[in-house]
C-alpha positions in Angstrom: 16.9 19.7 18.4 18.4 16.4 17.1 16.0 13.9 15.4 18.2 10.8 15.0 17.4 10.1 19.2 16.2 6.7 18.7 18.2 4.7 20.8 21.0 1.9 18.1 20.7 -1.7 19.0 23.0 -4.5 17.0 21.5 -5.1 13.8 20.0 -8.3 13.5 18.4 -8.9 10.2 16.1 -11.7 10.7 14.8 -9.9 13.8 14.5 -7.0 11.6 12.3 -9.4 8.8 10.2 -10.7 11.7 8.9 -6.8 12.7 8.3 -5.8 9.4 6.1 -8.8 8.8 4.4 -7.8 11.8 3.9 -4.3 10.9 2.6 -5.7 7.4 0.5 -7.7 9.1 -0.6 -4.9 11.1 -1.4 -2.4 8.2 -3.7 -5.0 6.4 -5.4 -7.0 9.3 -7.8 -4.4 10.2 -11.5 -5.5 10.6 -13.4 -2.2 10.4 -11.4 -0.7 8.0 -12.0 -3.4 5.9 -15.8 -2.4 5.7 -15.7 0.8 7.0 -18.4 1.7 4.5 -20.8 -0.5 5.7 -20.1 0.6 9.3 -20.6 4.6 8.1 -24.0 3.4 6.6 -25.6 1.7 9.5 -24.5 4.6 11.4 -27.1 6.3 9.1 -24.5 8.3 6.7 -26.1 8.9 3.3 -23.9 7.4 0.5 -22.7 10.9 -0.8 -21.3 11.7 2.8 -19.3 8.6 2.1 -18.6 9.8 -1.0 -17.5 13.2 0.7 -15.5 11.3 3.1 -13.4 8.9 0.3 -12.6 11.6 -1.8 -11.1 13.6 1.5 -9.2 10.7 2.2 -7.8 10.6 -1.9 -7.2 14.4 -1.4 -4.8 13.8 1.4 -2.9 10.8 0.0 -1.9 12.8 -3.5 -1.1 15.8 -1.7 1.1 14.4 1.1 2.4 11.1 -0.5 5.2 13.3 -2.1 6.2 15.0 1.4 5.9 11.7 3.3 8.5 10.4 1.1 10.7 13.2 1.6 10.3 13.1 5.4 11.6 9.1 5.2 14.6 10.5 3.5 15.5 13.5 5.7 14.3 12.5 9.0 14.9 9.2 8.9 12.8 5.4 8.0 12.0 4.5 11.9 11.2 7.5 12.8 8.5 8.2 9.7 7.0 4.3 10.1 6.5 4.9 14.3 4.9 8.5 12.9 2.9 6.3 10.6 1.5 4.2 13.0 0.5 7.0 16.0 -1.8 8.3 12.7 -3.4 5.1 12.6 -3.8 5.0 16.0 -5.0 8.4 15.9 -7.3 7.5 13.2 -9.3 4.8 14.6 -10.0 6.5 17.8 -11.0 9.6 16.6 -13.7 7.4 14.5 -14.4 5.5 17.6 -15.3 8.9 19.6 -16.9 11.0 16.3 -20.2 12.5 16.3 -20.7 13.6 12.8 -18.9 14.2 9.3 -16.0 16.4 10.6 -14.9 13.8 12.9 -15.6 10.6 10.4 -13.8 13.6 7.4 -11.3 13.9 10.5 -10.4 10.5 11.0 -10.0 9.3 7.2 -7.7 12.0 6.3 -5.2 11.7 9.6 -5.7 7.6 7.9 -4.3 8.7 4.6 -1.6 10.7 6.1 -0.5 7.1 7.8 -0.7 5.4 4.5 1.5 8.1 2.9 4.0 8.1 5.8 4.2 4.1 5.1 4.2 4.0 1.6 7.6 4.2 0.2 9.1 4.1 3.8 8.6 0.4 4.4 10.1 -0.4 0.6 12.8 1.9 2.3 13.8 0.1 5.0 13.5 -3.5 4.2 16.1 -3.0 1.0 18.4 -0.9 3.4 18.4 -3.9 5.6 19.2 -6.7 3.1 21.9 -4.2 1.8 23.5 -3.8 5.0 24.5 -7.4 5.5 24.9 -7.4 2.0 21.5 -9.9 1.0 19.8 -7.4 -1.2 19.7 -10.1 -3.9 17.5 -11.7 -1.8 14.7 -8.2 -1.4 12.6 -9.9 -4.0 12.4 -13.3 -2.4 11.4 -11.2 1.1 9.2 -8.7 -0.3 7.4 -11.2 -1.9 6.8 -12.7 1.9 5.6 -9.0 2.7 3.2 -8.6 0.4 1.8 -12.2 0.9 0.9 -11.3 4.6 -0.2 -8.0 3.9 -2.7 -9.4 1.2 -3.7 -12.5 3.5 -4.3 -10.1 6.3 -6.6 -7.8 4.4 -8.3 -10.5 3.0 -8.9 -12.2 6.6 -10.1 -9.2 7.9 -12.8 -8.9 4.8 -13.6 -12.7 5.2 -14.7 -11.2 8.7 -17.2 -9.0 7.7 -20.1 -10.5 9.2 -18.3 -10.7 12.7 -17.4 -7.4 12.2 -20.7 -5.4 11.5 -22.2 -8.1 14.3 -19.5 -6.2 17.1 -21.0 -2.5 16.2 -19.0 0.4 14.7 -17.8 1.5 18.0 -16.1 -2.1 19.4 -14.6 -2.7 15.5 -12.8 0.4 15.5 -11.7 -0.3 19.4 -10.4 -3.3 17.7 -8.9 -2.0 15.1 -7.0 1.0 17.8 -5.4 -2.2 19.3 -4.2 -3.8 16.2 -2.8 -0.6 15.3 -1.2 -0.1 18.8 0.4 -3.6 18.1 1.9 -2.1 14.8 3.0 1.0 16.8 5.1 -1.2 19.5 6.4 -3.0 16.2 7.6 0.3 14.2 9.3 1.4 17.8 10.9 -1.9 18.6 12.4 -1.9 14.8 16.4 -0.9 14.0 17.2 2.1 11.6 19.4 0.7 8.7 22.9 2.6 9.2 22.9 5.6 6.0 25.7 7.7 5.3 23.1 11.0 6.4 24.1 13.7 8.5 22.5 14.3 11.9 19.2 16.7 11.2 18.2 19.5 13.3 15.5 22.0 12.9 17.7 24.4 11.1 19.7 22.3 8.8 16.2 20.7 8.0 15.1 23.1 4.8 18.9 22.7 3.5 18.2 18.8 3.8 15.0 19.1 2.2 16.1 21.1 -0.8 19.2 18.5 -1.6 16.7 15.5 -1.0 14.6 17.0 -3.7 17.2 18.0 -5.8 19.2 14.4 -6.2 15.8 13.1 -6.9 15.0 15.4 -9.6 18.5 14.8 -10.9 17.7 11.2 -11.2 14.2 11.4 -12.7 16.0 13.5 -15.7 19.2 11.5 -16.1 17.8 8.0 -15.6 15.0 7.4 -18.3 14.9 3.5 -17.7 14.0 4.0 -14.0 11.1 6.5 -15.1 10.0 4.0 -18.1 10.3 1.4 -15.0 7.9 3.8 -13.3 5.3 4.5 -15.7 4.6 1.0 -17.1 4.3 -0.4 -13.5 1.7 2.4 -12.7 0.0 1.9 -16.4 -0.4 -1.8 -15.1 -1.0 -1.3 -11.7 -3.8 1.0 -12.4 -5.7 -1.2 -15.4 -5.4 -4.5 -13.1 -6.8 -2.1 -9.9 -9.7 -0.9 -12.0 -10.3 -4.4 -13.0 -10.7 -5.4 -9.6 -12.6 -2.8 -8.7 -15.5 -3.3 -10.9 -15.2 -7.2 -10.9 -16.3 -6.4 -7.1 -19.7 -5.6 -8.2 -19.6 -8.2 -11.3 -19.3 -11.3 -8.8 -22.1 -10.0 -6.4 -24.7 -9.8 -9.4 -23.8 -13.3 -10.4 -23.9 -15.2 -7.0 -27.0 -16.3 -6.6 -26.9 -17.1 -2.5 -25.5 -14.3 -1.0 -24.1 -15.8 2.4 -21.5 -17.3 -0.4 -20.7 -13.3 -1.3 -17.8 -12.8 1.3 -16.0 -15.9 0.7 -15.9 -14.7 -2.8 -14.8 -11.3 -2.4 -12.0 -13.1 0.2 -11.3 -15.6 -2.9 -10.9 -12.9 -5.4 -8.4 -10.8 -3.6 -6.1 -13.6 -3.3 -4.3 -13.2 -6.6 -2.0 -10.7 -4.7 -1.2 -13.0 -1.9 -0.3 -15.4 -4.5 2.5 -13.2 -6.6 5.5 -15.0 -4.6 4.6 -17.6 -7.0 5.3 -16.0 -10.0 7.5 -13.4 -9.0 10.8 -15.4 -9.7 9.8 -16.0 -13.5 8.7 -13.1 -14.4 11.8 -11.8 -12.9 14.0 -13.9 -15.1 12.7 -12.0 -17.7 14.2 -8.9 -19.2 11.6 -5.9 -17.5 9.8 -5.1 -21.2 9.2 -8.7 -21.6 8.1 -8.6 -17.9 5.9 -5.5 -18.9 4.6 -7.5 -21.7 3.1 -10.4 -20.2 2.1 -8.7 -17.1 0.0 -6.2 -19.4 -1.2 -8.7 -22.1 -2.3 -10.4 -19.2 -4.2 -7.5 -17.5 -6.1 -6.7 -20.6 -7.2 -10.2 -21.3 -8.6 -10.4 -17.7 -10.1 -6.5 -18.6 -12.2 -8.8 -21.1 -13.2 -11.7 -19.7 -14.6 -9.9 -17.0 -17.2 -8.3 -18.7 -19.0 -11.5 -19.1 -21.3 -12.9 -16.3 -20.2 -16.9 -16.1 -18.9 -16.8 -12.3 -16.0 -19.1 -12.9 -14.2 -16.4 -15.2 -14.8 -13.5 -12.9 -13.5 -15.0 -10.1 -10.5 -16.5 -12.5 -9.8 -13.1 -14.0 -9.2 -11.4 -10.4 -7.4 -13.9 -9.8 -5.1 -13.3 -12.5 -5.3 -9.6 -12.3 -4.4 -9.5 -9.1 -1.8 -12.1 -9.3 0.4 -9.9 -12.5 -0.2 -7.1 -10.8 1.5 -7.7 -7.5 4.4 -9.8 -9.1 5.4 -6.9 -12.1 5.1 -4.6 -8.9 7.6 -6.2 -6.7 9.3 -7.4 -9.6 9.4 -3.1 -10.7 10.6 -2.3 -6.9 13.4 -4.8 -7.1 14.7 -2.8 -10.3 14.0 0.5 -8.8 15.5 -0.3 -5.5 18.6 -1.3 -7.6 18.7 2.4 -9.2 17.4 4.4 -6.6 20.3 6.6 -4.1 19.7 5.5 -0.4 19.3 9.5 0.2 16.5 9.8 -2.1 14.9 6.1 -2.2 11.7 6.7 -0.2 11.3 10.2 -2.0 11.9 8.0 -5.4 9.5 5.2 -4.8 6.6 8.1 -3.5 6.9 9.7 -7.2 6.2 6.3 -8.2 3.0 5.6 -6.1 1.9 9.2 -7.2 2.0 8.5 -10.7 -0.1 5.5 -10.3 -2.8 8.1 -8.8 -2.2 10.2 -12.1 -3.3 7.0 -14.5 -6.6 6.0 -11.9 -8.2 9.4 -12.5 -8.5 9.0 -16.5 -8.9 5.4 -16.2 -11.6 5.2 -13.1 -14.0 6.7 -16.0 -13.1 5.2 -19.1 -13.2 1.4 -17.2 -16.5 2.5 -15.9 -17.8 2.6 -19.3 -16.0 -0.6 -20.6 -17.9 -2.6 -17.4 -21.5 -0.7 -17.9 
């Protein structure tokens, strides 16, 4: 059984650009996902089933973020994205027809299995793109586009909120299976970058899995930049994420009318949709300058944010969320730049998990620096 089956159209690359702004648009424009903890509690689940049902959906991403990586590599980019989006599919209709917590438990781990099989994937395919006409100077520039609509999206569908929880659980997540359908058409409709990678079948998979694995070990050990690359983005990433996090409850104790809370929230999760605009300078740095600023930057925001004036808060997310998004595509540009085509999504996977490794110690210790 042959898996390379989807059918080769001429490579266009701005075609190519405009499906995987779709499919970024896609991923963060969802409406019920955006509040899907609201929607569990009206449907009468106590807040420690939600807590059961988040940390099922964390318990799936760490374990199969690694594997999904490694599927990208062997199996292919458009085949693991169109895999992705059948899971979100999946996922919103199983929460549209469950009855209970299995179903809701259900629904959020086939969801974190469609995160992993995106994550590291779409990195994956847009640089393999660029490099095939030979524009991967210019990944930066269009990653930067990405992650704008991606951020815009999700904060669209948050500014929503009210709409949303007005429609009922059950018409949301319909809403949210057709967005995801759109995003399934997309990954379908989208061109496999050419790779110099045999065809797979089902018995030369293992063999394809264990060389996958080993040239990515190979690289961790031999290139130490690319892990130093690796660690301080996730050290960063994970401080200005935590920041966020508990800024979210910050902001709604200091607005005093809460009809102005959304707008707020919306407002402070801009900072990432912003990062195009500081993404060329801090690229012109050298990276441990980049690191430097991005970090020194992080930790100021860390203590501003413990005060209660509004106007810093909101200024601090801002901030936060505006270094972290530009030292991360600023990282993946670098990585990209190091990482093997055969081993990229595998690569830039490791990397997302050891963002995962710094938010376990970290979720506590910021939780006391807030309190």
């Amino acid at each position: 059984m042959h898996f390379r089956f989807f059918y080769r159209k001429q490579f266009s690359l701005s075609r190519q650009k405009l499906v995987l702004l779709l499919l970024e648009w896609s991923v963060g424009f969802r409406p019920a996902g955006s509040v899907w903890v609201l929607l569990l509690a009206l449907r009468g689940f106590s807040l420690v089933e939600i807590g059961l049902a988040e940390a099922v959906f964390h318990a799936v991403s760490f374990c199969c973020e690694l594997p999904s990586g490694l599927l990208a590599d062997v199996l292919g980019r458009k085949y693991t994205l169109t895999a992705s989006h059948v899971m979100f599919v999946l996922s919103s209709l199983l929460m549209v027809f469950s009855q209970g917590m299995a179903g809701v438990c259900l629904s959020l781990a086939i969801s974190a299995l469609g995160y992993n099989l995106e994550s590291g994937t779409r990195e994956a395919i847009t640089y393999e793109s660029m490099l095939q006409v030979g524009q991967e100077a210019a990944y930066l520039q269009f990653s930067s586009q990405q992650n704008g609509v991606y951020r815009f999206s999700a904060g669209g569908a948050m500014l929503l909120a009210g709409a949303t929880l007005l429609l009922g659980w059950r018409r949301a997540y319909l809403l949210d299976t057709a967005i995801a359908l759109i995003g399934l058409i997309a990954a379908l409709t989208i061109t496999e970058p050419q790779r110099e990678t045999p065809s797979i079948t089902l018995q030369t998979i293992p063999g394809a899995l264990q060389d996958t694995v080993r040239g990515a070990w190979t690289l961790l050990r031999s290139d130490k930049i690319a892990v130093r690359i690796m660690v301080c983005n996730a050290l960063v990433g994970a401080c200005a994420t935590l920041t966020g996090f508990y800024l979210q409850e910050k902001v709604e104790a200091a607005v005093t009318v809460p009809a102005l809370l959304g707008p707020a929230l919306f407002v402070l999760g801009l900072g990432g949709g912003l990062a195009g605009l500081l993404t060329g300078r801090l690229d012109s740095l050298t990276y441990p300058k980049a690191v430097a600023v991005s970090g020194a930057g992080v930790l100021l925001c860390a203590l501003a944010a413990r005060g209660t004036c509004l106007p810093v808060l909101m200024a601090s997310g801002l901030l936060a969320g505006l270094l972290d998004d530009s030292l991360q595509l600023v990282s993946d540009r670098h990585l990209n730049d190091r990482f093997p085509s055969a081993q990229r999504a595998t690569l830039i996977s490791v990397s997302s998990m050891l963002f995962s490794v710094f938010m376990i110690p970290l979720s506590p210790l910021f939780g006391w620096w807030f309190s």
